[in-house]
ZAVORO-864968 format. One record per residue (C-alpha): z, x, y negated; residue in one letter. Coordinates in steps of 0.25 Angstrom, whole numbers, padded with zeros to 4 digits, always signed. Layout:
! ZAVORO-864968
ZXYA
...
! end
This chain:
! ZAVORO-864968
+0000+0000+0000X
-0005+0007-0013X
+0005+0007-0026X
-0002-0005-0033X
+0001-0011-0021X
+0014-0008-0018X
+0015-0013-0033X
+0009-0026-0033X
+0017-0029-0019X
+0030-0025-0026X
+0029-0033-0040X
+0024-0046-0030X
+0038-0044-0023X
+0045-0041-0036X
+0041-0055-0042X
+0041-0061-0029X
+0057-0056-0028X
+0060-0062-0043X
+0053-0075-0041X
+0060-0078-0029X
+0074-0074-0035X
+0071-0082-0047X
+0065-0094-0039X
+0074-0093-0025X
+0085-0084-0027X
+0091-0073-0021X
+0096-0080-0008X
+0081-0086-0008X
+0074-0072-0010X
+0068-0068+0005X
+0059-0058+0009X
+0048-0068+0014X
+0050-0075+0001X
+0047-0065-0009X
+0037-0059-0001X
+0029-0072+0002X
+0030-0076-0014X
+0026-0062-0016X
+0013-0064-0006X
+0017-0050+0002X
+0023-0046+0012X
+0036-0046+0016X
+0038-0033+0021X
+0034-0027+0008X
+0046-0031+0002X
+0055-0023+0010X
+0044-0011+0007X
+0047-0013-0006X
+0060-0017-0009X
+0069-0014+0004X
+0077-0027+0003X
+0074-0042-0003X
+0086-0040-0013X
+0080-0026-0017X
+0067-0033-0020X
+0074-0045-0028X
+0084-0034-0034X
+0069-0027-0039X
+0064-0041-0043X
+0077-0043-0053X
+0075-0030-0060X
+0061-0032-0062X
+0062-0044-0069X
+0074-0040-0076X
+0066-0026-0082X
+0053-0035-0084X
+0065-0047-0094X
+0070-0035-0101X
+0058-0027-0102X
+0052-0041-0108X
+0063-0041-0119X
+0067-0027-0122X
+0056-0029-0135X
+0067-0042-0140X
+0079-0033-0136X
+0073-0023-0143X
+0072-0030-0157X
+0084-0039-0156X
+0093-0035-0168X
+0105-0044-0166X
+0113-0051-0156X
+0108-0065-0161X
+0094-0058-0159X
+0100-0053-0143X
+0103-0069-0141X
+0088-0074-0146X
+0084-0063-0135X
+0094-0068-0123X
+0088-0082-0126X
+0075-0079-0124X
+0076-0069-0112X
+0086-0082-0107X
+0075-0092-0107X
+0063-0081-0102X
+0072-0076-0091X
+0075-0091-0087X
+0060-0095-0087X
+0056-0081-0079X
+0068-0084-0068X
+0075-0072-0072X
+0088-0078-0074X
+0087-0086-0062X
+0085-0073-0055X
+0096-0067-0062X
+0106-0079-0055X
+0102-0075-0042X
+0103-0062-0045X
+0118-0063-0051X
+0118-0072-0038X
+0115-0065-0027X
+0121-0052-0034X
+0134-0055-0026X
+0129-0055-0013X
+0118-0045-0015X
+0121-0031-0019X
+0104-0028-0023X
+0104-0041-0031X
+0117-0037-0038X
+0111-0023-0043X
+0098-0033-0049X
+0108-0042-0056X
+0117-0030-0062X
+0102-0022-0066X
+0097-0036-0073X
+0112-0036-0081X
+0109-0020-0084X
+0097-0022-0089X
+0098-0035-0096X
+0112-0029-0103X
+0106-0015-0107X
+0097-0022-0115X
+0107-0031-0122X
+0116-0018-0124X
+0106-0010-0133X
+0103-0024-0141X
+0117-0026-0143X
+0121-0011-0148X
+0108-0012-0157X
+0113-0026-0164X
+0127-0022-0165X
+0125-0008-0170X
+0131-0009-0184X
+0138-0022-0181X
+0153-0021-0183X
+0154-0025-0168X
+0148-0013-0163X
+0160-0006-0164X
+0168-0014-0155X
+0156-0021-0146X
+0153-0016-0134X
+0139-0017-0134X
+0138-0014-0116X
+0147-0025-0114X
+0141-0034-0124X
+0128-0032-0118X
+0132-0037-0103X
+0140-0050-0111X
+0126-0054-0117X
+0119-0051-0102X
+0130-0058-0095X
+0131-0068-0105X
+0114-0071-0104X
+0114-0070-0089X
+0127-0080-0088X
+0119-0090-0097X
+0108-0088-0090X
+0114-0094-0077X
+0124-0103-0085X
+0110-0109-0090X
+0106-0115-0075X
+0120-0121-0075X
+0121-0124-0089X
+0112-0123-0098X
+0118-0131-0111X
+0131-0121-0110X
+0123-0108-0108X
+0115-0113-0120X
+0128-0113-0127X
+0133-0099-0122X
+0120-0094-0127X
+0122-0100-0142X
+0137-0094-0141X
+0129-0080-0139X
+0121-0081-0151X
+0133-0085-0159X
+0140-0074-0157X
+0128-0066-0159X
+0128-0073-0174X
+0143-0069-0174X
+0138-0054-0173X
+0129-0056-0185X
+0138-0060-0195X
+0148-0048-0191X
+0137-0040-0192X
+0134-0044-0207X
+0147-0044-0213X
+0150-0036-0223X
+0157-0024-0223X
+0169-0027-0226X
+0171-0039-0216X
+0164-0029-0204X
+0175-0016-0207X
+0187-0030-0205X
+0179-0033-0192X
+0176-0020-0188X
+0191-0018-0190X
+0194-0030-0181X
+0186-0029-0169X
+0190-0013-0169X
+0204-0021-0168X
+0201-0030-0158X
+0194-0019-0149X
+0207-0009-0150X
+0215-0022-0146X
+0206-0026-0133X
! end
């Protein structure tokens, strides 16, 4: 089997894998399965990937690189945590349409009883929340929050927070709606600390430096 080949056979299995996550689900996703969606072999699966959970654990990171990949340009340009939220929402309503958060269920799912599926959902967070990190230490660079924020952990709050939404939403989608509006508020709350004037952000500065000696 020449390179192209072996190229084609594999981006077949790949999108074979995230379809029948997306549509069946882990305990769904069989070797026959994806192979027979794919139109190949089954064989080639296990030339390729070894095991049907490393082919769906390769499947989840493709489609995760090819999300961000399709939004580092917006990450890229946002300028403030409102601006971060605008983002979110509209990676929240692609990523539902696509399937990729239904994927991300069944990977948070399985992740318990599958070690290969646990490593996908923990690379998906990783790179998700790297890319909310540097937005945040760009948007609070300056701000008197930077000081005392901790830019890492706020950066797994907002992923956590986008993924927890985003299964809340199948359950309910009127309070996730909600939590989201909550978000953006406190992103407003950001923006005016950030333009107060001097002398109201030396008192503040002052206070949460308090507040972080005290915790």
């Amino acid at each position: 089997m020449g390179t192209g080949a072996m190229n084609a056979t594999r981006a077949k299995l790949l999108a074979a894998a995230a379809d029948t996550l997306r549509e069946d689900g882990a305990a769904g996703a069989s070797a026959r399965g994806i192979a027979g969606r794919a139109g190949v072999n089954q064989a080639l699966i296990f030339y390729h990937f070894k095991t049907v959970s490393e082919l769906l654990d390769a499947a989840c990171r493709h489609a995760v690189d090819e999300a961000v990949e399709h939004y580092r340009n917006q990450f890229a340009a946002v300028t403030s945590l409102p601006g971060l939220l605008a983002v979110g929402r509209e990676l929240h309503q692609r990523e539902r349409a696509i399937g990729n958060v239904a994927m991300m269920a069944q990977l948070m799912s399985a992740a318990g009883n599958d070690p290969v599926l646990a490593g996908a959902a923990r690379y998906a967070m990783r790179v998700w929340t790297a890319e909310v990190e540097s937005v945040v230490e760009r948007v609070l660079r300056g701000s008197p929050l930077a000081e005392v924020a901790d830019s890492a952990g706020l950066a797994r709050a907002v992923s956590a927070s986008f993924i927890g939404l985003e299964l809340y939403e199948g359950v309910d989608a009127d309070g996730a709606a909600h939590a989201l509006d909550s978000l953006e508020r406190l992103g407003v709350l950001v923006e005016v600390v950030n333009d107060l004037g001097p002398i109201a952000r030396r008192a503040l500065r002052s206070k949460l430096k308090g507040a972080a000696v005290v915790r």
